[in-house]
LOKOL-281104 format. One line per 3 residues: number of its first residue (from 1); their letters; for each residue y, z, x of C-alpha. Coordinates in steps of 0.001 Angstrom, whole numbers, plus 500000, padded with zeros to 6 digits. Example, Ala and Ser with C-alpha at 12.3 -4.5 7.8 and 13.67 -1.06 7.14 Angstrom:
2
1> AS> 495500:507800:512300  498940:507140:513670
END
This chain:
226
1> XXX> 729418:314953:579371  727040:314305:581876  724231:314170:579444
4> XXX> 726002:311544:577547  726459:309294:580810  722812:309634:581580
7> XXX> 721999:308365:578101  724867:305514:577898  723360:304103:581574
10> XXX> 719844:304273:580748  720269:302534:577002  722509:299895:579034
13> XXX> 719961:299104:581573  716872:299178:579174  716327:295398:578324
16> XXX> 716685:294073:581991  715120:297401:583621  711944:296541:584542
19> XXX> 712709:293061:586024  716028:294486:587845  714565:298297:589198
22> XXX> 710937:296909:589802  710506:293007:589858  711295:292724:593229
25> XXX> 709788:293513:596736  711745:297155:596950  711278:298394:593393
28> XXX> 707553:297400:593929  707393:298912:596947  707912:301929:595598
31> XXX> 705835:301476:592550  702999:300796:594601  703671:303809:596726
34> XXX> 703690:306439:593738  700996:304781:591668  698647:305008:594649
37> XXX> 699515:308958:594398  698748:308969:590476  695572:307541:591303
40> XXX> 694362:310183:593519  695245:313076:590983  694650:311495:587585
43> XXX> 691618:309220:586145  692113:306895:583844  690082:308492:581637
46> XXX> 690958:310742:578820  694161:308683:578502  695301:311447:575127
49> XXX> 695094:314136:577385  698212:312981:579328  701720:312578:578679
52> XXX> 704387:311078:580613  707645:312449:580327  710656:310428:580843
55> XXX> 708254:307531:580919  711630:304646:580189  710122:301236:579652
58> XXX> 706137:302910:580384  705750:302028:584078  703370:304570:584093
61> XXX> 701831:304355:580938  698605:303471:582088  698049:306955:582737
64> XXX> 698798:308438:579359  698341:307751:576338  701438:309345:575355
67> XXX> 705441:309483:576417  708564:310557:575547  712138:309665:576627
70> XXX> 715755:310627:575444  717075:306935:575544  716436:305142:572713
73> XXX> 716485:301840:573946  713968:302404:576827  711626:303911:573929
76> XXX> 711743:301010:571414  711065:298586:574656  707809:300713:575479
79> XXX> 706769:300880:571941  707185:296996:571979  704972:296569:575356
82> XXX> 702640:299447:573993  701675:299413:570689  698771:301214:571062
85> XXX> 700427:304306:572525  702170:307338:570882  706055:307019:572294
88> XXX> 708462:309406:571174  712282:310003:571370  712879:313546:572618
91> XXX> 714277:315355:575391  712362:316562:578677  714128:319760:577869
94> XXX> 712887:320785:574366  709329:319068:573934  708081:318496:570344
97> XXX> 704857:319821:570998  702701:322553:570629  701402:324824:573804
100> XXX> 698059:323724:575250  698184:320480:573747  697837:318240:577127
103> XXX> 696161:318257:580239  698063:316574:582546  702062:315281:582505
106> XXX> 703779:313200:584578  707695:312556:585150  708843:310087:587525
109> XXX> 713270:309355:588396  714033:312379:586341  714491:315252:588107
112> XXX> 717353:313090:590405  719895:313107:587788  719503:316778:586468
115> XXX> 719936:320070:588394  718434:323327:589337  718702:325008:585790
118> XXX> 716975:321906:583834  714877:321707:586990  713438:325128:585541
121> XXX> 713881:324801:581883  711525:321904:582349  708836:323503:584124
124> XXX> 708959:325985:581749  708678:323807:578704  706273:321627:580414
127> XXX> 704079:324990:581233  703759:325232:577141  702468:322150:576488
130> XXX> 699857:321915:579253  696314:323630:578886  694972:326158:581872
133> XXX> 694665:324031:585008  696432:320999:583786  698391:318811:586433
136> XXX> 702659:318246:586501  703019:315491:588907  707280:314551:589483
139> XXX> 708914:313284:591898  712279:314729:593279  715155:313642:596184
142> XXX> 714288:316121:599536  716327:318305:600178  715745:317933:604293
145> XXX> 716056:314049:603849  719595:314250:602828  720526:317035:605178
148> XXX> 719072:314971:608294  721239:311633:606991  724022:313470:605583
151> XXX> 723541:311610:602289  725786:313252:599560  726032:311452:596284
154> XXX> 728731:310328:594328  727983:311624:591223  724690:312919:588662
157> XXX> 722975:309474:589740  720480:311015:592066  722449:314125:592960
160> XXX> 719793:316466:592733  717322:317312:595401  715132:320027:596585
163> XXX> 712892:322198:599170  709389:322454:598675  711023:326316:600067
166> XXX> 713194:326172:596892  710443:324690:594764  708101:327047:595875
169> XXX> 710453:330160:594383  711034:327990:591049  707390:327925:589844
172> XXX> 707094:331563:590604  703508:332221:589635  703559:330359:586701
175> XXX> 702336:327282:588807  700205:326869:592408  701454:324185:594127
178> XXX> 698298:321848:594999  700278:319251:597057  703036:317163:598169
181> XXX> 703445:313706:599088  706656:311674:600345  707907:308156:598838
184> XXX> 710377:305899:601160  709829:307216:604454  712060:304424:605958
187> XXX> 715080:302659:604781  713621:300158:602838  716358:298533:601497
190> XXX> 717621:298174:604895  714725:296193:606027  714695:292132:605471
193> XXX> 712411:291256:602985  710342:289660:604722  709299:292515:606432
196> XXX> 709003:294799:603980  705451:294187:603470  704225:294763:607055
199> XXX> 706105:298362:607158  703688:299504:603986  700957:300764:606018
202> XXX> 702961:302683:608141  705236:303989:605748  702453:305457:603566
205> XXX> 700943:306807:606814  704028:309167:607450  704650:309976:603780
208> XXX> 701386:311610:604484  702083:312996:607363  703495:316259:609231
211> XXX> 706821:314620:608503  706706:313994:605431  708716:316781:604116
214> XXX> 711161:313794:605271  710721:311174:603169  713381:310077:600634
217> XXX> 711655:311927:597987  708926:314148:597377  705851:313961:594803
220> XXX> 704810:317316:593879  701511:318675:592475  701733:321380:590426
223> XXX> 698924:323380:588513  699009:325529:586079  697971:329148:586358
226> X> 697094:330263:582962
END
């Protein structure tokens, strides 16, 4: 069922996404935060090399020339914006391609909604595609964030999160774990708008930081061993 809900929300939100998530100050906020990670980790070279899974509306799509997503709606809106691309309908958990076919993937605001088990089916399937050494950049909800605030959620939107500790024992030695970075150090939403853009510097400054296991979620760098 909770599949279906996943799927029913996202092909809801699909025409107005990008203007409601990230055409204001917090969703860019955020943007801005992770695409300053994707920068450091992936060139924007070699754009058929990389594949963004879960890639919605193509937010990211300027770092791969290729994407799939399970909603149908958010893939005929990124086909629209990029015709130039190769956009697919298909699940994060059974990937329609062959091993070693990529060299780097990407999923961003996946992870949230699933759990530990399709937390490791993806890896997995995401191990397949990727040639020796490629990169599998997500982002996840921390684990020690929620714990330290209490924060339980209602329901699959954004109930999953995780331990670099518990991510660590997922990859196994399938994976090396190159780095991690946080997103949303502070509150942001709490913060007036207006002030929003003078907390940047020091927000990215402890998502980088000794505390950044803290942050509201966590950008991890995987590679892959073989």
């Amino acid at each position: 069922m909770k599949n279906k809900d996943i799927l029913d929300y996202y092909n809801s939100l699909a025409e107005n996404y990008d203007q409601d998530r990230f055409g204001n100050s917090y969703g860019k906020y955020i943007h801005n935060q992770e695409k300053k990670i994707l920068d450091k980790y992936l060139s924007k070279e070699n754009l058929k090399d990389n594949i963004d899974i879960a890639c919605g509306t193509g937010r990211f799509l300027d770092f791969a020339d290729n994407g799939i997503d399970f909603s149908s709606e958010m893939v005929k809106i990124a086909k629209s914006k990029f015709t130039n691309k190769s956009i697919e309908l298909a699940d994060a958990r059974e990937l329609p391609f062959d091993d070693n076919t990529f060299k780097n993937a990407l999923a961003f605001h996946l992870f949230m909604h699933l759990n530990q088990n399709d937390l490791e089916l993806i890896l997995e399937e995401t191990h397949g595609i990727l040639k020796k050494n490629g990169l599998f950049i997500f982002d996840v909800p921390s684990e020690k964030r929620r714990k330290l605030t209490r924060y339980k959620a209602k329901d699959w939107h954004g109930g999953f999160q995780i331990s670099t500790k518990t991510l660590k024992r997922s990859i196994g030695n399938e994976w090396t774990l190159v780095n991690y970075h946080g997103i949303g150090f502070f509150p942001i939403h709490h913060i007036p708008k207006k002030l929003r853009r003078y907390c940047v510097w020091l927000d990215t400054f402890l998502c980088n930081s000794i505390f950044k296991a803290y942050s509201s979620h966590l950008i991890f760098i995987l590679k892959k061993n073989d």
